[in-house]
C-alpha positions as CSV (number, residue, x, y, z in Angstrom):
1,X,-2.4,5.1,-12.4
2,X,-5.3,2.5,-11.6
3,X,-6.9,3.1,-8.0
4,X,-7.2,-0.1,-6.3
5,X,-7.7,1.2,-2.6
6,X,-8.1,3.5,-0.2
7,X,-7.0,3.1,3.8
8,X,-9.4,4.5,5.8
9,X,-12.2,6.4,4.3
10,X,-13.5,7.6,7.0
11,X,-12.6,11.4,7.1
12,X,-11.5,13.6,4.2
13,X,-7.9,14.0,5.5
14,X,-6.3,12.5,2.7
15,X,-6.3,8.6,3.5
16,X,-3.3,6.7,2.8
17,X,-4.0,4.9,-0.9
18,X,-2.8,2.0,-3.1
19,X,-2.3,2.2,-6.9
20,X,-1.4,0.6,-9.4
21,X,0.8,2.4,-12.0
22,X,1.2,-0.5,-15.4
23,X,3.6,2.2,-16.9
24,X,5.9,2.1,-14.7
25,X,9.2,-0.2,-14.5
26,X,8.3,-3.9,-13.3
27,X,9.6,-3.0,-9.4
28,X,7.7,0.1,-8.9
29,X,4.5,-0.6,-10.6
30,X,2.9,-0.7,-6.9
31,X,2.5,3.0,-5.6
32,X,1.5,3.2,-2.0
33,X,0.4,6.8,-1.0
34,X,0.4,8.7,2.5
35,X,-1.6,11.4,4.2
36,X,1.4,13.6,3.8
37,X,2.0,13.4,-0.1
38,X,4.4,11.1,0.3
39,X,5.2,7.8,-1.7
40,X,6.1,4.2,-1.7
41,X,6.7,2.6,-4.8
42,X,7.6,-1.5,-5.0
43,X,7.3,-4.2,-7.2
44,X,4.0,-6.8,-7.2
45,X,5.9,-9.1,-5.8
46,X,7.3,-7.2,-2.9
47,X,3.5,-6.7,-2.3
48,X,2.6,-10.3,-2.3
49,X,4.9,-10.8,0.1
50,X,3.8,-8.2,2.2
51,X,0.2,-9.5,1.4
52,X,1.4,-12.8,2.7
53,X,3.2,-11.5,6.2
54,X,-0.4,-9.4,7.0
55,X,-2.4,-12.7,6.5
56,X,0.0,-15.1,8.2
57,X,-0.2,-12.3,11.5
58,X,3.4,-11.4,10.9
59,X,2.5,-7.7,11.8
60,X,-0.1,-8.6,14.6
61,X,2.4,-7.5,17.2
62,X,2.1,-3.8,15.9
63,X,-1.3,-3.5,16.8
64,X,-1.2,-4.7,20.3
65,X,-1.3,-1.5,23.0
């Protein structure tokens, strides 16, 4: 898997990360990791899309207290 980012970086607690895996079957190429050693695994396009919602503000609301 190619590391493309990681989430945080400002601790050593195991910061969610973003991967890319080019073996993998077209819809889960895209392998989100967790601070708990869990995974998310979606296609590139599912990933644009979410790309899209964070720059539009779509998930702005979430961060309001």
């Amino acid at each position: 898997m190619e590391h493309i980012a990681t989430f945080c970086g400002n601790c050593n607690c195991g910061c969610p990360e973003l991967y890319l895996d080019p073996d993998a079957a077209e819809e889960k190429r895209v392998v989100i990791t967790d601070d708990f050693g869990q995974k998310i695994q979606m296609s590139v396009e599912q990933l644009r899309v979410l790309v899209d919602d964070v720059k539009s503000g779509v998930l702005d609301g979430l961060l309001v207290a």
